[in-house]
N, C-alpha and C positions, 0 to 999 in steps of 0.2 A: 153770322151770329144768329140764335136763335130766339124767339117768343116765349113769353113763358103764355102761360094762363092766365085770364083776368087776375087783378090783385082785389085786393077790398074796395080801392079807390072806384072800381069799375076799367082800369086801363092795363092793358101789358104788360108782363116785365121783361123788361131789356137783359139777357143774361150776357156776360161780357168775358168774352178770352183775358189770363194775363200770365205771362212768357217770366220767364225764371231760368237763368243760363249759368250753369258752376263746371269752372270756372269760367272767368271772367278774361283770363290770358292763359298761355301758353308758356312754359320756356321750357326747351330743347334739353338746354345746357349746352355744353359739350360733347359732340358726337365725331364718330370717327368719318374719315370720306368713304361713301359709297355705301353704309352702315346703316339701312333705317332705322327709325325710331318712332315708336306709336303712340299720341297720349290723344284721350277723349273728351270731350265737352257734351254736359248732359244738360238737353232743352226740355223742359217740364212744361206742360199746361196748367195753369194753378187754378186757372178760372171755371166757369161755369158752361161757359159758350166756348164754340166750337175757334181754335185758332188758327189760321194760316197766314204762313211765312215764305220766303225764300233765301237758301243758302247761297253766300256768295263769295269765293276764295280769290283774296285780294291778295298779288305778290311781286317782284318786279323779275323773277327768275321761276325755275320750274320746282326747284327742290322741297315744296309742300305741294302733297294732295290731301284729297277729302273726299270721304265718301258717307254720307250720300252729299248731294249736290243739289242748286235747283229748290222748286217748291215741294211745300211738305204741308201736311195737316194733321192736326193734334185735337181731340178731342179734349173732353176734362179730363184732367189726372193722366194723361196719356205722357210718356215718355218718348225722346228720339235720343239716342245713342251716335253723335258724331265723331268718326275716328277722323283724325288729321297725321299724318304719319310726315318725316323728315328725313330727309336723303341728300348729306352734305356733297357739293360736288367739288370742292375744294378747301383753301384754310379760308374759313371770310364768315364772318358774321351775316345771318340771314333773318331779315325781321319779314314781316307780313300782318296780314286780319284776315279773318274770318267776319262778314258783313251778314248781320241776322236783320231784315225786316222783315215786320208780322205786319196784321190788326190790332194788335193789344193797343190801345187807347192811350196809356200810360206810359207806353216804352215801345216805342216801334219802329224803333231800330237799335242795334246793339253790336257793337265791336267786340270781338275777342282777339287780345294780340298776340303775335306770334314771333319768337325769338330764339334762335339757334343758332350754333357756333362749329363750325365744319375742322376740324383737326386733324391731320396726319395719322394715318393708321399705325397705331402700336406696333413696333416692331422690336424686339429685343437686340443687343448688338455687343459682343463681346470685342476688345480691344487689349492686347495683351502689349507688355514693354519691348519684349524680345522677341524675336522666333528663333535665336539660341541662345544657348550658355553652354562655356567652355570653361571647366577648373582647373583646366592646365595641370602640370603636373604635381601630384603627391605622392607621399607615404603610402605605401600598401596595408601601414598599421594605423593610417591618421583617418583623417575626413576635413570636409571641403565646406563652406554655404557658400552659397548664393540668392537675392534676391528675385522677383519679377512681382512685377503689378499687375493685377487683372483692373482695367476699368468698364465700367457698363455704359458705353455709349451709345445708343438708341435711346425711343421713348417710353419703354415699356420694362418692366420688370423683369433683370437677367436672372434663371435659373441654370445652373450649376450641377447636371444629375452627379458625375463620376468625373473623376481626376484619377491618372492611372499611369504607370511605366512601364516598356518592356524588358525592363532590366531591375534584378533586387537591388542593385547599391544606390538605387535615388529613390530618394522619400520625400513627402513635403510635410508642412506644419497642418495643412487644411484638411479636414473634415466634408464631406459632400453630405448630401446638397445642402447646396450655398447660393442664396439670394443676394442679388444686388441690385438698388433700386438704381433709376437713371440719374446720370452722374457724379454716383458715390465707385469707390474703389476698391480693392485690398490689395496688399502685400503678400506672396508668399512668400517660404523660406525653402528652397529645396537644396538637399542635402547630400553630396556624394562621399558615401564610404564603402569603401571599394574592400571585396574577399579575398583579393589576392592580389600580385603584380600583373597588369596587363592593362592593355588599351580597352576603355567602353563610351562606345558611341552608342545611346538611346535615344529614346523618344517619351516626351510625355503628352499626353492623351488627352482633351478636353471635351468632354461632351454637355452640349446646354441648348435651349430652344433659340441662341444665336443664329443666323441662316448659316452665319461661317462652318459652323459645326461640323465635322470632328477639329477643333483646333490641333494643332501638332506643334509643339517647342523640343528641337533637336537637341542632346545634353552630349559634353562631348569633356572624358576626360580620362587622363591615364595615371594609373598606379606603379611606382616604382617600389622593389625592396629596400629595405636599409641599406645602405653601405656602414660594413662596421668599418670603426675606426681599430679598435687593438686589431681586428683580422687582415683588415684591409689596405690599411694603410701606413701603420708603424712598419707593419714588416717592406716598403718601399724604401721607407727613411733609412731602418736598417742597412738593405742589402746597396744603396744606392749615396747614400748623403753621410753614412755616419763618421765618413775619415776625416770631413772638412764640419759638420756640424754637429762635434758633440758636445763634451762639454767644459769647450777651451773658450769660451767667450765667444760673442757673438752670438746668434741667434743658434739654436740647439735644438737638433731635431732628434732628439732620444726618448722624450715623452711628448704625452700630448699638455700637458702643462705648461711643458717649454712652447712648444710650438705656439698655443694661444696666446704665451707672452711678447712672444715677435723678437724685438729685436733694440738696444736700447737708443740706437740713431735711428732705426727703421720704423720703428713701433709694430702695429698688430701687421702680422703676414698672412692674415686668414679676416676676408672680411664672411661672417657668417650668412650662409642666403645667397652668397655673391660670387660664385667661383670665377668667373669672365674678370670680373674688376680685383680678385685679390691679388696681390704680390704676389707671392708664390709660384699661383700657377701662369703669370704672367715671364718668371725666371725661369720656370722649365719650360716652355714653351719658346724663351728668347726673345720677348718683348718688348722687356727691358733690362739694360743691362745687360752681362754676358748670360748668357745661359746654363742654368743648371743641370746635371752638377758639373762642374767644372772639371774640365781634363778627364772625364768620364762619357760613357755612351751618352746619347738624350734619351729621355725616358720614353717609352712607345705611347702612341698615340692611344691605344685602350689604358696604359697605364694613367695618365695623365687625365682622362677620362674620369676615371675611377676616383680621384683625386678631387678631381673640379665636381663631380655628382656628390659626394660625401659633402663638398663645402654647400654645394647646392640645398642640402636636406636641411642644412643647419649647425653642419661642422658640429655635432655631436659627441660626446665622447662614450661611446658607444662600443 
């Protein structure tokens, strides 16, 4: 401290340091591991006289430093700038002080506290329902959906740049980029319609700041032609069934009218969807019952074929 110059009275004046600390604590928050993070406490001289103190970083782990450290001296009005930085070393709450003793008469000593919370490093994380889908077979004139989930499982916000196929007949409902916060979802809707008859095996494509990333969902699906019904297979009934089923009672296979009617002990002889399970081609095949047609060749194995695909499509009348 210093003297002043006589006063009026004839004696000294006492000029006196006094210390001024903002703030007063510290918090961190939430910080990631291994992540520093800086925040400052400014110590003021307020006084007139000269002040001195010593810094002292109170903690029961390493993950706060401070610089500067140790003794310090502050004139009037003089400023000191203390960084205290945070460097979580795992998940765990970390408190601490900062231990300020001066000379200030008034206040000479002073805590500032310290409090932070070490979290897992963000990491985004994509989680998809499948890694294939198969539409089995359709129509070469129809189309297919199927769904899949995309979830965001990590802790950090999944983006989503591009969704993409190497084949034109799959589409999806989604629009890119697509954010997902952690653990929310969505639904896509992908779609196969196929340009023609044939087998397509794709791929679809996911790219996102996932570390998975390229995701890959295999699509796997084949397109059949129609089977017509006038072209294809009245002319079978014709040249094969029409001596014993036309239209003498009994089931009549001379239109497809008849045919969808069945039979009036037998009922439907065409289940639609179902060629394995209908009658029908259970009779020509010799399943059950005698085999059709009766006292005549069996029908060939592509014929019968032919027969059970058309009931496969939906026994259309086509």
């Amino acid at each position: 401290m210093f003297l002043s110059s006589c006063s009026d009275m004839g004696e000294p004046e006492i000029l006196l340091p006094e210390i001024d600390v903002i703030p007063t604590s510290l918090d961190f928050s939430t910080v990631s591991i291994g992540s520093p993070q800086t925040r400052q406490i400014t110590i003021v001289n307020m006084g007139e006289g000269e002040l001195n103190g010593t810094l002292t970083l109170v903690q029961d782990s390493t993950v706060y430093t401070m610089q500067p450290q140790g003794d310090f001296v502050l004139q009037s009005d003089d400023t000191l700038l203390v960084e205290t930085t945070f460097t979580p070393q795992s998940e765990s709450i970390y408190t601490g002080h900062i231990q300020i003793n001066s000379d200030d008469p008034e206040n000479s000593d002073i805590f500032v506290n310290l409090t932070g919370v070490g979290t897992a490093i963000p990491v985004p994380a994509l989680t998809i329902s499948s890694s294939s889908l198969n539409f089995g077979t359709i129509l070469s004139t129809s189309s297919s959906q199927q769904q899949i989930t995309l979830s965001s499982t990590g802790n950090d916000t999944l983006k989503i740049s591009s969704i993409s196929f190497n084949l034109g007949v799959y589409h999806v409902d989604a629009t890119t980029p697509l954010e997902l916060l952690p653990g929310s979802s969505q639904i896509l809707t992908i779609t196969f319609q196929p340009d023609g008859a044939g087998t397509f095996n794709g791929d679809m494509t996911l790219i996102s700041n996932s570390p998975s990333t390229p995701d890959v969902v295999n699509l796997a699906g084949v397109a059949e032609p129609a089977v017509s019904y006038a072209a294809s297979v009245q002319p079978i009934w014709n040249s094969n069934c029409s001596g014993c089923h036309g239209s003498n009672g009994g089931l009549s296979l001379s239109s497809y009218a008849n045919l969808i009617a069945g039979t009036s002990s037998n009922g439907p002889v065409v289940s639609a969807g179902d060629g394995a399970n209908s009658l029908i081609i259970k009779r020509v095949k010799g399943q059950v019952g005698s085999r059709m047609p009766q006292g005549g060749a069996a029908l060939s194995t592509a014929t019968i074929a032919t027969i059970e695909t058309w009931i496969n499509q939906g026994a259309l009348n086509n």
